[in-house]
C-alpha positions as CSV (number, residue, x, y, z in Angstrom):
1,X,98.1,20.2,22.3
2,X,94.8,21.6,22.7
3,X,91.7,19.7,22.0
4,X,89.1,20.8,19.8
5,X,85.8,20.0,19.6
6,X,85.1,19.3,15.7
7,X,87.5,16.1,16.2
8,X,86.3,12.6,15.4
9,X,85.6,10.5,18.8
10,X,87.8,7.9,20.1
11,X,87.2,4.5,18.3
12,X,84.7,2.0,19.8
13,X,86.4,-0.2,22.5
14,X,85.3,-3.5,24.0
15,X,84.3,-6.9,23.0
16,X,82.4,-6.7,19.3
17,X,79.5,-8.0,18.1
18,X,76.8,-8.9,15.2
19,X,73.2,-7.9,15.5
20,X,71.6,-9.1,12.3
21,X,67.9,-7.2,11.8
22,X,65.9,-9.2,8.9
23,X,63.2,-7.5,7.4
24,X,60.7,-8.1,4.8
25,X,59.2,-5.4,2.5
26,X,55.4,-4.2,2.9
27,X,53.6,-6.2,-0.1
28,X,53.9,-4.9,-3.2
29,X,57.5,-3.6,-2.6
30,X,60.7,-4.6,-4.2
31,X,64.1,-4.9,-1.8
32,X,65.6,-2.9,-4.6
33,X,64.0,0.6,-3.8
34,X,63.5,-0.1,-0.2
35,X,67.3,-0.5,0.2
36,X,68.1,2.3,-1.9
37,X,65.3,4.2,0.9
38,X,67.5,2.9,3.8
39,X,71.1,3.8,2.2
40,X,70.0,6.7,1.7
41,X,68.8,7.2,5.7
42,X,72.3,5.7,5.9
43,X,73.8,9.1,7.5
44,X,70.8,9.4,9.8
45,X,70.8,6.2,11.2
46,X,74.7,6.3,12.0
47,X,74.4,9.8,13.9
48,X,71.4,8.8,15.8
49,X,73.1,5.7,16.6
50,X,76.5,7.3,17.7
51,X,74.5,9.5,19.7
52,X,72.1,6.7,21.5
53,X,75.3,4.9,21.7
54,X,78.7,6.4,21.8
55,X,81.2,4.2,21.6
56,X,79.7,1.1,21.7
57,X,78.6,1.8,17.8
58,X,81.1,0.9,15.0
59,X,78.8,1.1,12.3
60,X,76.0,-0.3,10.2
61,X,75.6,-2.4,6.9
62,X,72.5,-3.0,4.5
63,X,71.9,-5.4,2.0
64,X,69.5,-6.9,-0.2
65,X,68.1,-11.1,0.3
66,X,66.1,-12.7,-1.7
67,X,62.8,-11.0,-3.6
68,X,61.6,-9.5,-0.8
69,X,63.9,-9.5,2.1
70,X,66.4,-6.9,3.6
71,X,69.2,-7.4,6.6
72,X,71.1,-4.7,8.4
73,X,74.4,-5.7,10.4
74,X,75.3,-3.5,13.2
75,X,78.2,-3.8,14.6
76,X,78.3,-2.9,18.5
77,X,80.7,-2.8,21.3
78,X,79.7,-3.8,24.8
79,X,81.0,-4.6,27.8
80,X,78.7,-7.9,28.2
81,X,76.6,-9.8,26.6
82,X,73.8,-8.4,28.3
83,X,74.7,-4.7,27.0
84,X,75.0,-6.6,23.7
85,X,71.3,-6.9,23.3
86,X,70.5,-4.0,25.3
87,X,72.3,-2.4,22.3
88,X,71.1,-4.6,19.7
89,X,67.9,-3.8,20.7
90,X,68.3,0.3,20.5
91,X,70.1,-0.1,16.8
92,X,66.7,-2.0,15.7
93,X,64.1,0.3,17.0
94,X,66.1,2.9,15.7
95,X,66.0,0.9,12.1
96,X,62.8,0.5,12.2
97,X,61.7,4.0,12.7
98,X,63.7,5.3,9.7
99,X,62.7,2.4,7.5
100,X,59.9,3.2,4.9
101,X,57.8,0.1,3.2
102,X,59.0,-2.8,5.6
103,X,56.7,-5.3,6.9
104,X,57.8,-5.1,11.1
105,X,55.4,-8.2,11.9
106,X,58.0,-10.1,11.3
107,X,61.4,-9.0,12.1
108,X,64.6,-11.5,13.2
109,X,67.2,-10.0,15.3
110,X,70.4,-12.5,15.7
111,X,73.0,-11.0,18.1
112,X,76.7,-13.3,17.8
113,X,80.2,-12.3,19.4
114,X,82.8,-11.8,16.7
């Protein structure tokens, strides 16, 4: 069977993890809108990621905490732990260069094997 390029790529493989990225909105901005702002960047963020990453990227979840707080869960693949933040690391600059009205003085990254 032939292959053809406009299939989906293989499924991640390896070891998973959690990266965690807290955030707090700028001042004077709800979670509400800012999340909406982020799902919708939901698309971007995934190809960028699956580009930067291949197949160490499973995906990506948002959600809102507290009045004035957002998190983002990445799910990564990697070989060590050491790749694990590597890639942790990649997934939250990436976040934070999509993410409108978020305070980054402050952001918590928490990287756990699942």
């Amino acid at each position: 069977m032939p292959d053809y390029a406009n299939t989906s790529p293989p499924a991640p493989t390896g070891p998973r993890y959690s990266a965690r990225v807290a955030l707090s909105c700028e001042r004077g901005h709800a979670p509400g809108p800012v999340f909406d702002a982020l799902q919708e960047l939901r698309q971007v963020i995934d190809d960028r990621l699956r580009n930067d990453l291949g197949g160490r990227y499973d995906g990506h979840n948002a959600q809102s905490v507290g009045t004035d707080k957002l998190t983002v869960t990445f799910t990564l693949r990697a070989a060590t732990h050491a790749d694990a933040i590597r890639s942790a690391g990649l997934a939250a600059g990436t976040l934070a260069h999509h993410a409108a009205a978020v305070d980054l003085s402050g952001v918590a990254l928490v990287i756990r094997a699942q």
